[in-house]
PASEBA-1860 file (N, C-alpha, C; in nm, 3 decimals):
! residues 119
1> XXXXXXXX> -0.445/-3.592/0.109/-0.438/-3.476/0.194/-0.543/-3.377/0.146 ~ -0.635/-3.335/0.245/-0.737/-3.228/0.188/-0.711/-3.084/0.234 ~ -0.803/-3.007/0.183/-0.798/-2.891/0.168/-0.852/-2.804/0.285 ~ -0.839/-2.763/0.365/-0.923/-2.706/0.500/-1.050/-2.615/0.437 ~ -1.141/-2.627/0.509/-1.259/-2.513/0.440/-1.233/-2.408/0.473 ~ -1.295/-2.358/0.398/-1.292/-2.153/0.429/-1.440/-2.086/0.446 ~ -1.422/-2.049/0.544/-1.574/-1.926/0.579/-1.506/-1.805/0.544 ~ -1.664/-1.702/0.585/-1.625/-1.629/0.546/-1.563/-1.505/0.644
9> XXXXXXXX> -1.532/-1.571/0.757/-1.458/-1.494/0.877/-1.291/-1.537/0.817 ~ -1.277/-1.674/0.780/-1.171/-1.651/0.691/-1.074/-1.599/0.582 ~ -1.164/-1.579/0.474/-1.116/-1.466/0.430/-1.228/-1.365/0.382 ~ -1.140/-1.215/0.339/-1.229/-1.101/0.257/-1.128/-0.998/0.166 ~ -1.219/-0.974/0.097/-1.110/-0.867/0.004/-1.173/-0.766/0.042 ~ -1.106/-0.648/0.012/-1.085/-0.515/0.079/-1.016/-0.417/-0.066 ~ -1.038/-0.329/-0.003/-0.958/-0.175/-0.140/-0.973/-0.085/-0.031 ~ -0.856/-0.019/-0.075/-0.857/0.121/0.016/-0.826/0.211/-0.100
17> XXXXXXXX> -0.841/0.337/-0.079/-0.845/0.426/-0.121/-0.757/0.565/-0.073 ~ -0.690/0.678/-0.110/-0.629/0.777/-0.046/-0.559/0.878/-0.129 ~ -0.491/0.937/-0.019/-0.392/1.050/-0.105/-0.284/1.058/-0.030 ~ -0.187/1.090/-0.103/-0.079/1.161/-0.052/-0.032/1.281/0.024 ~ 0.021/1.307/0.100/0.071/1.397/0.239/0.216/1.429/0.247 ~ 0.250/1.532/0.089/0.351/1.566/0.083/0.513/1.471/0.141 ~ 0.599/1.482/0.235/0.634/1.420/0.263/0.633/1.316/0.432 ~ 0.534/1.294/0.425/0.457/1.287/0.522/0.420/1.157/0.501
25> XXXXXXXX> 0.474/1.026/0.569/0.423/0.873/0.553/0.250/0.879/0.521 ~ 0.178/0.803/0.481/0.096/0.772/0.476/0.046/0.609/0.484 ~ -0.012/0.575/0.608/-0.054/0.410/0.560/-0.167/0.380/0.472 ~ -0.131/0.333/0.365/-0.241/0.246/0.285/-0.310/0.183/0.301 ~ -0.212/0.088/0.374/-0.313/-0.046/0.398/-0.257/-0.055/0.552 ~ -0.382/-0.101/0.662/-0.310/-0.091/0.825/-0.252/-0.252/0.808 ~ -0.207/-0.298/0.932/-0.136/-0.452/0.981/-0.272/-0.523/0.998 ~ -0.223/-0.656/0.954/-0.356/-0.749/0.971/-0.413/-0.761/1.148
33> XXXXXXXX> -0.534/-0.806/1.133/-0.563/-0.833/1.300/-0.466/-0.960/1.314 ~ -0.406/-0.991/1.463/-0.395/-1.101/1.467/-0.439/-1.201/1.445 ~ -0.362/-1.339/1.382/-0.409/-1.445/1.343/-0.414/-1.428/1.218 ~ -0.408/-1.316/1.119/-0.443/-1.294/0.986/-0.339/-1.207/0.906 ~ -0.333/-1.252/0.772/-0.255/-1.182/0.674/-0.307/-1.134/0.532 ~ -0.288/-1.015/0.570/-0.303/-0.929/0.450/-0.208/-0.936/0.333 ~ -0.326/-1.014/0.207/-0.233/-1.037/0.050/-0.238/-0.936/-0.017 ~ -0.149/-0.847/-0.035/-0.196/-0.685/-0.109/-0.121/-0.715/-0.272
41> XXXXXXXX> -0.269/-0.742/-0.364/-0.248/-0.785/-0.529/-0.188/-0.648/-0.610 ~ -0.240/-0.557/-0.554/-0.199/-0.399/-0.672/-0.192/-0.286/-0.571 ~ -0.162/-0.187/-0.628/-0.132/-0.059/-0.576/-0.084/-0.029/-0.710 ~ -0.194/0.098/-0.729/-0.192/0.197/-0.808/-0.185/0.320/-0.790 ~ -0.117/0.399/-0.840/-0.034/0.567/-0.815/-0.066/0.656/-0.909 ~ -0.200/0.744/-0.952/-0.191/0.886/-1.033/-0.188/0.965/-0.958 ~ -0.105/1.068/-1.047/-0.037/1.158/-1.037/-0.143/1.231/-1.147 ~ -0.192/1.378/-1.034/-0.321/1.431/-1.115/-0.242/1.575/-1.090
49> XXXXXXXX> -0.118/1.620/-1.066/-0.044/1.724/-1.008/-0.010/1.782/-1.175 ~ 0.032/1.895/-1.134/0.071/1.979/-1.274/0.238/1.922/-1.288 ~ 0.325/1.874/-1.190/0.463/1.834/-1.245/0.494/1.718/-1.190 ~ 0.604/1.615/-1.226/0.641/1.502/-1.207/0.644/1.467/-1.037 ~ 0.630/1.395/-1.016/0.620/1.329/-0.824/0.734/1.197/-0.811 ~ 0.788/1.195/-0.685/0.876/1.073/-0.694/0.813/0.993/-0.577 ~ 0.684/0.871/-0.566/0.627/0.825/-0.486/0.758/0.725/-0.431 ~ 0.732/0.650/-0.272/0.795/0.551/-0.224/0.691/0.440/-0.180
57> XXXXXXXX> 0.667/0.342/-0.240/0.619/0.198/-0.169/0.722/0.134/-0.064 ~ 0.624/0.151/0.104/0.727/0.088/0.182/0.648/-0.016/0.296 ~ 0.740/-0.085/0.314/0.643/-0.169/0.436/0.725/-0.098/0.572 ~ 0.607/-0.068/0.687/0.711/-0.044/0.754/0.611/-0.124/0.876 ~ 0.728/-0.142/0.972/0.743/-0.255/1.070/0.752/-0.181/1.216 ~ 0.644/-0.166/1.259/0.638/-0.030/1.391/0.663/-0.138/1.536 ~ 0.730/-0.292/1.487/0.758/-0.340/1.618/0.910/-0.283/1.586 ~ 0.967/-0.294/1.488/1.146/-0.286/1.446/1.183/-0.150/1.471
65> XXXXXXXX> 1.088/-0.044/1.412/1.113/0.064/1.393/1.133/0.084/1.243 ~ 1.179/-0.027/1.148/1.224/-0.006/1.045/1.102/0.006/0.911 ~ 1.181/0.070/0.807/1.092/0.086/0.687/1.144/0.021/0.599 ~ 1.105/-0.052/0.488/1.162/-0.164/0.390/1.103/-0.095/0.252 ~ 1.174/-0.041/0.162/1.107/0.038/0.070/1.078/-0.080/-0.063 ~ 0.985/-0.081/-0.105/0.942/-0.177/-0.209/0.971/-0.109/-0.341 ~ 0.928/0.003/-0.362/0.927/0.052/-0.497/0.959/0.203/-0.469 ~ 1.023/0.267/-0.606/1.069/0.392/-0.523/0.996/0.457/-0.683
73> XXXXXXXX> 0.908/0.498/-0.752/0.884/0.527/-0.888/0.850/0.670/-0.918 ~ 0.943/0.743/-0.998/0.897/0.904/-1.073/0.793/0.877/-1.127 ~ 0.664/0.957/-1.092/0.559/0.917/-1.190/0.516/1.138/-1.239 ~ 0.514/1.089/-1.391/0.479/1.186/-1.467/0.367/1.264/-1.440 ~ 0.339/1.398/-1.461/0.189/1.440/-1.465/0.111/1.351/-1.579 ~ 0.003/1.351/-1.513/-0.145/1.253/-1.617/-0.099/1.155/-1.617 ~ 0.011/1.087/-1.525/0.053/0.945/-1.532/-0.021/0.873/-1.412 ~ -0.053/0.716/-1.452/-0.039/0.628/-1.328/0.055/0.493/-1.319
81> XXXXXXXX> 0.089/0.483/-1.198/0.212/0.399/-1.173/0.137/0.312/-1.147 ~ 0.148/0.136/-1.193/0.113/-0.004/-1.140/0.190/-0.041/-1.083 ~ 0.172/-0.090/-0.943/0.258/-0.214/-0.917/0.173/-0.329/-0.887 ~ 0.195/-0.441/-0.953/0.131/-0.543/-0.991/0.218/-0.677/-0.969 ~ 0.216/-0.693/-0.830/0.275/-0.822/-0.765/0.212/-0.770/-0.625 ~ 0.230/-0.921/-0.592/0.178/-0.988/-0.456/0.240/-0.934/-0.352 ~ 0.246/-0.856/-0.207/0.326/-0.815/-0.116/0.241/-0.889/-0.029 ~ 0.271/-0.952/0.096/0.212/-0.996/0.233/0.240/-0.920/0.328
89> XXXXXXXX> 0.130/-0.864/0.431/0.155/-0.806/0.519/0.138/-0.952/0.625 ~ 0.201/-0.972/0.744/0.215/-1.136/0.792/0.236/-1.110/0.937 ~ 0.227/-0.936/0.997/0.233/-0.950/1.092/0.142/-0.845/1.180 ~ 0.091/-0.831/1.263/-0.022/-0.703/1.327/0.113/-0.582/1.351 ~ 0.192/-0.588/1.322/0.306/-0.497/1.334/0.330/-0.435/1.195 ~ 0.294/-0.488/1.079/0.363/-0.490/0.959/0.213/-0.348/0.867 ~ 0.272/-0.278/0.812/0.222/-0.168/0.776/0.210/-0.139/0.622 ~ 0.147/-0.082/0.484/0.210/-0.021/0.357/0.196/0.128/0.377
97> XXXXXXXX> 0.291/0.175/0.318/0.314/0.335/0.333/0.323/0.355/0.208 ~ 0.276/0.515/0.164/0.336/0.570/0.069/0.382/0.670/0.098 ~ 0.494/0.751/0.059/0.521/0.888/0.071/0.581/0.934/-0.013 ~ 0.559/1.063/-0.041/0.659/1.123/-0.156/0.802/1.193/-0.122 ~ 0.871/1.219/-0.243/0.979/1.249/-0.211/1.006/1.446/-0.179 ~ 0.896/1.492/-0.209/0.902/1.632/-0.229/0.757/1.654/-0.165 ~ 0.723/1.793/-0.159/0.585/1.848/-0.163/0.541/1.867/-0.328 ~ 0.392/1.865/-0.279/0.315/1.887/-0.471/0.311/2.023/-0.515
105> XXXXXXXX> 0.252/2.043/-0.565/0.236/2.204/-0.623/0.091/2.208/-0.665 ~ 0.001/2.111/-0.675/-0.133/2.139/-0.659/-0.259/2.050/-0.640 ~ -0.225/1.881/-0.684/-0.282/1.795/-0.623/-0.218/1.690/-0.596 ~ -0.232/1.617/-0.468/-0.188/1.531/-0.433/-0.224/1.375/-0.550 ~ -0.148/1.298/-0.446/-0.192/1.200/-0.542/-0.230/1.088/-0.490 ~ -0.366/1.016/-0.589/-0.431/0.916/-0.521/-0.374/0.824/-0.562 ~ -0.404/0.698/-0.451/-0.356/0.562/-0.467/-0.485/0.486/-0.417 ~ -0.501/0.364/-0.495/-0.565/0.236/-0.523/-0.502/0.106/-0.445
113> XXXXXXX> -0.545/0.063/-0.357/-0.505/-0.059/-0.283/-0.583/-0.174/-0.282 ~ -0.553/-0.281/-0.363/-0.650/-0.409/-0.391/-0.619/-0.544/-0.268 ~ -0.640/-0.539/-0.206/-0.599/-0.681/-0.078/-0.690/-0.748/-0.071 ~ -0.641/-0.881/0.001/-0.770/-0.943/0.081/-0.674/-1.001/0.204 ~ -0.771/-1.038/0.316/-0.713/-1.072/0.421/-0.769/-1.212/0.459 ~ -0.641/-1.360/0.458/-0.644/-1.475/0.506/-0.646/-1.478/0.629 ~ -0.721/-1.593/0.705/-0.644/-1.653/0.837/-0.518/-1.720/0.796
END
């Protein structure tokens, strides 16, 4: 049994970049085009604010309506949060969000998004 080839319309890696919007969803990473799925390897969270932040990792699903929270993490001032596992986005419906649990008090906070996207 062999292996199918891959071009390079097949796959690509990608990073996004951003900030946070008080309590205010934010997408990270958008839904794959159809036909394709987004492998999202990391998401990284500093917190460059003068006091502690309570970020939410969520997938949310804008055919369902629903939000599926992945990680819910207090991250410290001068801290950054890893999350370091594999999530699939698998559907042109399927979304990553971050949002916080409060407003900041003086900088938001950036996040790091490492993906690549299969057929």
């Amino acid at each position: 049994m062999g292996l199918g080839t891959t071009t390079a319309a097949d796959f690509f890696e990608g990073v996004a970049y951003g900030n946070t919007n008080n309590t205010t969803a934010v997408t990270a990473v958008a839904a794959p085009a159809s036909g394709k799925r987004r492998l999202i390897r990391s998401i990284s969270i500093h917190n460059a604010d003068t006091a502690s932040a309570t970020a939410t990792i969520r997938l949310n699903d804008s055919n369902s309506g629903n939000n599926f929270i992945i990680e819910k993490q207090t991250i410290t001032s001068g801290s950054t949060y890893l999350l370091d596992r594999v999530l699939v986005l698998a559907s042109t419906t399927e979304s990553l969000q971050v949002i916080l649990a409060g407003a900041i008090t003086t900088n938001h906070l950036d996040y790091v998004v490492v993906y690549a996207e299969v057929a």
